[in-house]
C-alpha positions as CSV (number, residue, x, y, z in Angstrom):
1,X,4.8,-30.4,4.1
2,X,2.3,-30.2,1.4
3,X,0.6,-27.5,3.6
4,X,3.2,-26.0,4.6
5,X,4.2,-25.1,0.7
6,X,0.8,-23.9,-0.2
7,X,0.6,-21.6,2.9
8,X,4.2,-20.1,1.9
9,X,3.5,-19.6,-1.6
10,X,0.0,-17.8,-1.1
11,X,1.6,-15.9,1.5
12,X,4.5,-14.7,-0.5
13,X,2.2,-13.3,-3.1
14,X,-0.2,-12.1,-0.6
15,X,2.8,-10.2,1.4
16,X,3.9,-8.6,-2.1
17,X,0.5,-6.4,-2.2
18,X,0.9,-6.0,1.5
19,X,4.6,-4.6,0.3
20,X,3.3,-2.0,-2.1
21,X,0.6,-0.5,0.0
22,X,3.3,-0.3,2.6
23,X,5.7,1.4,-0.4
24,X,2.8,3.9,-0.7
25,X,3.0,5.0,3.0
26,X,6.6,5.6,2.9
27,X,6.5,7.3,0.0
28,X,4.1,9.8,1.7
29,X,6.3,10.2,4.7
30,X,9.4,10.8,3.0
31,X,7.7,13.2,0.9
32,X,5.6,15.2,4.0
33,X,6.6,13.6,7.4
34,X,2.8,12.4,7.4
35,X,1.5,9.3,7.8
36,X,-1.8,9.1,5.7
37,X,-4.4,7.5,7.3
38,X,-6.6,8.4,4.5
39,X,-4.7,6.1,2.1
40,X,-6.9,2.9,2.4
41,X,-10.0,5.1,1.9
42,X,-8.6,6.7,-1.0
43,X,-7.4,3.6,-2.6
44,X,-11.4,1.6,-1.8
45,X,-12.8,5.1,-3.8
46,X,-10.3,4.5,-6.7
47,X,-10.7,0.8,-6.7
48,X,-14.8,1.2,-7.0
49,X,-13.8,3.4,-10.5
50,X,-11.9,0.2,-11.3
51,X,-15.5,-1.4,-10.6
52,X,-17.6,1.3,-12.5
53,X,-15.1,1.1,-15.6
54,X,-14.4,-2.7,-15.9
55,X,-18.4,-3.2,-15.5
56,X,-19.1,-0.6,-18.7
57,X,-16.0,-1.3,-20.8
58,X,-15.8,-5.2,-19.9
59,X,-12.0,-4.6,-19.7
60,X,-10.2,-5.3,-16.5
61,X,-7.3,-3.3,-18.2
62,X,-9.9,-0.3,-18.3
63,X,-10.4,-0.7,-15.1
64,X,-6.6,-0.9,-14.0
65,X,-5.9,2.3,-15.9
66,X,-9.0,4.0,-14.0
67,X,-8.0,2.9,-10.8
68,X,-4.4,4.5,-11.2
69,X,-5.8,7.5,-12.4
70,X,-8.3,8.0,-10.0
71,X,-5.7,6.9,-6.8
72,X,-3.2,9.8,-8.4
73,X,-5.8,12.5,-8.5
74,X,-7.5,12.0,-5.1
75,X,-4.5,11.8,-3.1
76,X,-3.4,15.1,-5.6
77,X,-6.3,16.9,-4.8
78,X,-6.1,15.5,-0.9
79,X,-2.2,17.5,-0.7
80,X,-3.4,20.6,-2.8
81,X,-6.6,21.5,-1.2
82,X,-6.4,19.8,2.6
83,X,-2.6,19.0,3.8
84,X,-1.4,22.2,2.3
85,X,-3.2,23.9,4.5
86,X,-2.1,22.3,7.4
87,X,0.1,23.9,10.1
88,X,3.5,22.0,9.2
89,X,4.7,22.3,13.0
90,X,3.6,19.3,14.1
91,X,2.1,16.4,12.2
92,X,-0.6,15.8,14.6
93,X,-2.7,18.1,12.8
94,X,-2.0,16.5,9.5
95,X,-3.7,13.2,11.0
96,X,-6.6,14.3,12.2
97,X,-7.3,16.0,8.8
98,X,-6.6,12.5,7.7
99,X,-8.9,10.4,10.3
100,X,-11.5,13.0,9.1
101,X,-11.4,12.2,5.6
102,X,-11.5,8.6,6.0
103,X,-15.2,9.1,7.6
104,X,-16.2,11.4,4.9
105,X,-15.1,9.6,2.0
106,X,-16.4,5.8,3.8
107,X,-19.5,7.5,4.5
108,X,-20.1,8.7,1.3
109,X,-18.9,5.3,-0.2
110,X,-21.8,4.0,2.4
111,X,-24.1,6.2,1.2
112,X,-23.8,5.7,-2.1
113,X,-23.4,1.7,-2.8
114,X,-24.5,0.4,0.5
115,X,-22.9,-1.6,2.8
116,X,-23.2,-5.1,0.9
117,X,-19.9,-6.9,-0.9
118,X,-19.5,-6.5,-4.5
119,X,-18.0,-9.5,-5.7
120,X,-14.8,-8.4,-8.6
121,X,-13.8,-10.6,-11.0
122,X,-9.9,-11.7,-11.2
123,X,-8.5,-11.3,-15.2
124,X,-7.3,-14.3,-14.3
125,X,-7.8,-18.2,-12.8
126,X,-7.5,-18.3,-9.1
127,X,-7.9,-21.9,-8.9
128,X,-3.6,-23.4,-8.2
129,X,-1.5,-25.1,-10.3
130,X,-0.7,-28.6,-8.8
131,X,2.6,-29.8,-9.0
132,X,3.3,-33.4,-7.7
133,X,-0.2,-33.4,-5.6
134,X,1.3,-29.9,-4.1
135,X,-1.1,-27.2,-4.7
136,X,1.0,-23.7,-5.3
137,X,0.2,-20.3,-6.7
138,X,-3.1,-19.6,-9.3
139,X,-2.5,-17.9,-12.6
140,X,-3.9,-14.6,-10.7
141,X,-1.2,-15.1,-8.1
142,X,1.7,-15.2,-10.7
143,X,0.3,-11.9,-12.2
144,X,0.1,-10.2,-8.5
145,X,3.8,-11.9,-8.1
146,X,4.8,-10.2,-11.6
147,X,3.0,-6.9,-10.6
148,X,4.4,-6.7,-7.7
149,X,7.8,-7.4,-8.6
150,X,7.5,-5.1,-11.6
151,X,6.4,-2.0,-9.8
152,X,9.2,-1.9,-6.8
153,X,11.5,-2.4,-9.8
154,X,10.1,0.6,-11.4
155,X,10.1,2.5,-8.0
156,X,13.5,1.4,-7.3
157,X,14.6,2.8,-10.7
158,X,12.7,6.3,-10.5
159,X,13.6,7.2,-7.1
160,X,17.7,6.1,-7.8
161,X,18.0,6.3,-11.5
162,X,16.4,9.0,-12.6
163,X,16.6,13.0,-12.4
164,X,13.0,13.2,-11.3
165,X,13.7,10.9,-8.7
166,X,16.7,12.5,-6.9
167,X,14.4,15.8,-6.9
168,X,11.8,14.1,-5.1
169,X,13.9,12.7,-2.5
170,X,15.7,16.3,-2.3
171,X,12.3,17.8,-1.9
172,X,11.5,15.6,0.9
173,X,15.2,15.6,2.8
174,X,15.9,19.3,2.4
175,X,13.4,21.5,0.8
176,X,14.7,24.1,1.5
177,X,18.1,23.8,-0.4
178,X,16.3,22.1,-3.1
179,X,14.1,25.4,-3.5
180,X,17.9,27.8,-3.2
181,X,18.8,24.8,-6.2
182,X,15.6,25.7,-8.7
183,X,13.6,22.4,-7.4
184,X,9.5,23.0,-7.4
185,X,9.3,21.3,-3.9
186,X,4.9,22.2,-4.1
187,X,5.1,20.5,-7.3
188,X,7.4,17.4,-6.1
189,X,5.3,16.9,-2.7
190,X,2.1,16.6,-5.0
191,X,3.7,14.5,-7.4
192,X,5.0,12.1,-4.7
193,X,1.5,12.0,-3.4
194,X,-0.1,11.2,-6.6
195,X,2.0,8.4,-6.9
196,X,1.4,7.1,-3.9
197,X,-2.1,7.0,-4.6
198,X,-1.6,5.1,-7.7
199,X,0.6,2.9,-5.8
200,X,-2.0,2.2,-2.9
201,X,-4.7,1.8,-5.2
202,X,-2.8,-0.9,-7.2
203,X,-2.2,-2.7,-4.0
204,X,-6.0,-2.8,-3.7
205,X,-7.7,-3.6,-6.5
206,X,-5.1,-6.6,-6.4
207,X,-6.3,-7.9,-3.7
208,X,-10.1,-7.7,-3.6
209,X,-10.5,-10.7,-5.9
210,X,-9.4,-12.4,-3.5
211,X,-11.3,-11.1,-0.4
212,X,-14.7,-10.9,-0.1
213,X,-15.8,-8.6,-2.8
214,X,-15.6,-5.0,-2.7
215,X,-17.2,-2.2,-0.1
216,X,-16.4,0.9,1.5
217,X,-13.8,-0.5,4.1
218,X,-12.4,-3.3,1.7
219,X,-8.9,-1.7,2.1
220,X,-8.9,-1.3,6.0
221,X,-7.4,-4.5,7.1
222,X,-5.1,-4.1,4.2
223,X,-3.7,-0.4,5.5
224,X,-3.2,-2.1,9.3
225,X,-1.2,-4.6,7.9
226,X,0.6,-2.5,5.3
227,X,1.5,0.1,8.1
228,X,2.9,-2.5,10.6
229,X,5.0,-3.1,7.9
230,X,6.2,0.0,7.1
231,X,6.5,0.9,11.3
232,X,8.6,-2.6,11.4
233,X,10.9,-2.0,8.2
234,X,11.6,1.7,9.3
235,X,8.8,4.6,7.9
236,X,11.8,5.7,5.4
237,X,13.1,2.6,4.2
238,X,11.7,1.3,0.8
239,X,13.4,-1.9,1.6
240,X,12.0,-1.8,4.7
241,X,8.3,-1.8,3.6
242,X,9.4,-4.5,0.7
243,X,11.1,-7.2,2.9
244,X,8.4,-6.2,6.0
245,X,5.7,-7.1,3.6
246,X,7.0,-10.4,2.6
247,X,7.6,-11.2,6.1
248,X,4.1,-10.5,7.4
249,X,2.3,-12.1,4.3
250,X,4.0,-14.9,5.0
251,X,3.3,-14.5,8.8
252,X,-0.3,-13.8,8.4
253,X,-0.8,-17.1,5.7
254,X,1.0,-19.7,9.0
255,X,-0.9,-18.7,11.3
256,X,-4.2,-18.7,9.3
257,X,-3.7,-21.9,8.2
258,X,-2.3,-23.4,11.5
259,X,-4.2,-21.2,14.1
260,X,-6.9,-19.7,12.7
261,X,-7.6,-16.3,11.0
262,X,-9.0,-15.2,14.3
263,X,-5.1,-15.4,15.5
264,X,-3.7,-13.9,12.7
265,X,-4.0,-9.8,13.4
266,X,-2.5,-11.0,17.0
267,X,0.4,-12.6,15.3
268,X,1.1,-9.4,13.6
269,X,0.5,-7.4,17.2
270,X,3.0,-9.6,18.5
271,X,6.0,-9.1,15.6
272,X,5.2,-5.4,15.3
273,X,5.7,-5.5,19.7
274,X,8.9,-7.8,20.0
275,X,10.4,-5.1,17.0
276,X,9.6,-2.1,18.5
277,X,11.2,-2.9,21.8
278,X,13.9,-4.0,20.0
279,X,14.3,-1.4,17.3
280,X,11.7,1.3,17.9
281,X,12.6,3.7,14.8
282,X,12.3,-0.1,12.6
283,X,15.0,-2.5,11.6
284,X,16.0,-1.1,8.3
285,X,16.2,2.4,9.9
286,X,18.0,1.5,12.9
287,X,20.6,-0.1,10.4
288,X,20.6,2.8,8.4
289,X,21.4,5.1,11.6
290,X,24.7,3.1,12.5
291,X,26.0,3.0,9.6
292,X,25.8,6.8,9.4
């Protein structure tokens, strides 16, 4: 039992990262019908900013601030000067642009640092609290948990509170009445990306303390998991990606400490397989779909 609460706990903090890199892929579809393969690589080039600024300034909050920055204008520049250009027919051309730019910018990440694990710092202890001889979640946990939390809240809020929000969502549903009703959609599509590359790159620097260290493909396991989650919750549901997230964290943190980590990706093959045959366009989507 003592197990058993450990393995839950880590894996609901885990699955909240897991949650907001999946938030960042639906954000992207909703705004372009793309899915981004380029996101993970975008977020490992942000995160080793984080790196560079945390290891001149001494601040992890430097760092935090340079990794937001740095997701936002990448995946900016990445809509303005490549997807733009992109026949919109189809968006088989848009992912193959992406694939592409995943090589260049892991290559380049390669080249430049090598392939060797940088270990990062957490800002805060990762050793658990024990309560009653249970151990549960670290310090750093709690803060992920509290990050986490806070940005889906703040997501939640700008997408269905605010003025900006309902012109990103009408950019995204139909741009063409949102152009005939004085709506920028160019400006709204590259503002959805850049928040999506904040979001991703969040996600990622989040986790590496707890991985191995940092390196050009640090995020890659962390994009396959985050986009089973947002396939599973339905590519257009927020909730989707949110309550997915959880539910593969979790998933992934049983069977590692049950089965094995060698098990754990087929776990997540399996749930992704039984859902799709079940719900192909997701469960929060198919719900959404009856109920219109």
């Amino acid at each position: 039992m003592d197990r058993l609460v450990f393995l839950l706990a880590t894996g609901l903090a885990r699955g909240l990262v897991v949650a907001l890199f999946a938030l960042s892929l639906v954000i992207v579809w909703r705004a372009a019908r793309l899915v981004n393969f380029a996101q993970a690589a975008v977020a490992t080039v942000a995160v080793f900013a984080a790196f560079a600024v945390t290891g001149a300034t001494g601040s992890f909050w430097a760092g935090l601030a340079a990794a937001l920055l740095a997701g936002a204008a990448l995946n900016a520049a990445v809509e303005r000067g490549l997807m733009r250009r992109v026949p919109s027919g189809s968006p088989l051309p848009g992912m193959i642009v992406a694939i592409g730019l995943v090589m260049v910018l892991q290559s380049a990440l390669g080249i430049a640092f090598g392939p060797r694990h940088r270990p990062m710092a957490a800002p805060f202890d990762e050793r658990p609290f024990v309560v009653g001889g249970v151990p549960l979640l670290s310090p750093y946990d709690l803060f992920v948990l509290a990050v986490a939390l806070a940005v889906v809240g703040l997501l939640a809020w700008l997408f269905n509170g605010t003025s900006l929000g309902l012109q990103l969502r009408a950019s995204a549903a139909a741009p063409e009445v949102s152009r005939l009703l004085g709506v920028r959609v160019p400006r709204m599509v590259t503002l959805g990306w850049a928040l999506s590359g904040a979001v991703a790159a969040l996600a990622a620097l989040l986790l590496v303390p707890t991985e191995l260290g940092l390196n050009a493909h640090s995020a890659d396991l962390l994009f396959v998991h985050a986009f089973t989650v947002a396939v599973l919750g339905g590519l257009d549901s927020p909730t989707g990606a949110l309550v997915g997230g959880v539910l593969v964290g979790v998933l992934v943190s049983l069977v590692t400490g049950y089965l094995g980590a060698g098990v754990a990706p087929l776990a997540v093959l399996a749930l992704l397989t039984l859902v799709l045959l079940v719900r192909p366009g997701g469960i929060f989507a198919a719900a959404q779909v009856r109920a219109a």
